[in-house]
C-alpha positions as CSV (number, residue, x, y, z in Angstrom):
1,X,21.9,59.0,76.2
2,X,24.3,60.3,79.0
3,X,25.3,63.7,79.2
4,X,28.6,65.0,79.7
5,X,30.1,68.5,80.6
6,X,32.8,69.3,78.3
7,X,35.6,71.4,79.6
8,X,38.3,72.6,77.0
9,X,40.6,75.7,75.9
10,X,40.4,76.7,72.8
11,X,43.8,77.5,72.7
12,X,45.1,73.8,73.4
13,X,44.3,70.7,72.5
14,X,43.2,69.2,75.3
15,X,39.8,68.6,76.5
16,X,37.8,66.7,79.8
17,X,34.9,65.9,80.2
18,X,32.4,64.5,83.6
19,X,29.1,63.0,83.3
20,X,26.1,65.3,84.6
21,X,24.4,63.1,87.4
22,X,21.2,65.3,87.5
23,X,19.0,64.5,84.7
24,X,17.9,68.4,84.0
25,X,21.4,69.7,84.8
26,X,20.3,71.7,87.8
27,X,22.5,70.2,90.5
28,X,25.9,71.3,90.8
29,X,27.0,68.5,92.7
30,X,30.7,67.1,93.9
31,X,31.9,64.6,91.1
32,X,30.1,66.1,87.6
33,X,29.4,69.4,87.3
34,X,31.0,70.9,89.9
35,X,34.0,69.0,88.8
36,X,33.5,70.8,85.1
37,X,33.4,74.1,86.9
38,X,36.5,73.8,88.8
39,X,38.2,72.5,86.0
40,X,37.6,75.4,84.2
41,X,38.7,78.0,86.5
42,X,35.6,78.4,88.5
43,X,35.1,77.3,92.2
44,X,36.5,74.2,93.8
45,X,33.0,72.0,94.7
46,X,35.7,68.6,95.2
47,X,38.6,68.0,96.9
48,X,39.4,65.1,95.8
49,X,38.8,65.7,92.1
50,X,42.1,64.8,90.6
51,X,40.9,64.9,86.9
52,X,39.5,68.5,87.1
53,X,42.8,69.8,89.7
54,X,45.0,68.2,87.0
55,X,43.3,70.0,84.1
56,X,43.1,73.5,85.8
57,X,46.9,73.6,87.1
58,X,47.6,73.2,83.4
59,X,46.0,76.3,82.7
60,X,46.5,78.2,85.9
61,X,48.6,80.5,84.2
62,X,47.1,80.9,81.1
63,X,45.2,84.0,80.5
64,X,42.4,82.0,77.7
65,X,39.4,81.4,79.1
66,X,38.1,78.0,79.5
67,X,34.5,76.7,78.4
68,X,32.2,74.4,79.0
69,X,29.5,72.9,77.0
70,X,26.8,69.7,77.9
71,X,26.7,67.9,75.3
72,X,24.6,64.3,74.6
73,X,26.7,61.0,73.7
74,X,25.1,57.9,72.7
75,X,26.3,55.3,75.0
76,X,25.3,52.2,72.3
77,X,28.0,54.1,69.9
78,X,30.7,53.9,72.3
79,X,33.7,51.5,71.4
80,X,34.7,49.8,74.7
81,X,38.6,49.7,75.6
82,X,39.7,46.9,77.7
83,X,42.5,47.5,80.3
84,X,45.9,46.2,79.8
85,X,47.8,45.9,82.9
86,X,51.0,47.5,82.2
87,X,54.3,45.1,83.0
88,X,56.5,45.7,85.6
């Protein structure tokens, strides 16, 4: 089981989520949850976090609150995607 950090607006119908790296969720470190937090309003832990800048300038000016939630996903129920490589 992996767990992931939801980030979503209630208001919208988008969503993101980043895997938690620290098995009892206690590290707030730069690519997972401090990526959820900045995503959601909260303070920028990663520069270089394009997924959680992208997500938050979309919402920059909306006064809904984000949330987040850890949830558990069962990696053996995923469906796999391949890549396509997109013609030029």
């Amino acid at each position: 089981m992996a767990k992931v950090v939801l980030v979503w607006n209630p208001q919208k119908t988008e969503c993101v989520g980043f895997l938690e790296r620290e098995p009892d969720g206690s590290t707030w470190d730069c690519g997972s949850d401090g990526d959820a937090e900045h995503a959601a309003g909260g303070m920028r832990w990663n520069p270089a976090s394009t997924l959680a800048d992208s997500f938050r300038e979309q919402y920059e000016d909306v006064d809904d609150e984000c949330f987040m939630q850890t949830i558990e996903v069962d990696q053996s129920l995923a469906d796999a995607v391949e890549r396509e490589e997109e013609e030029d």
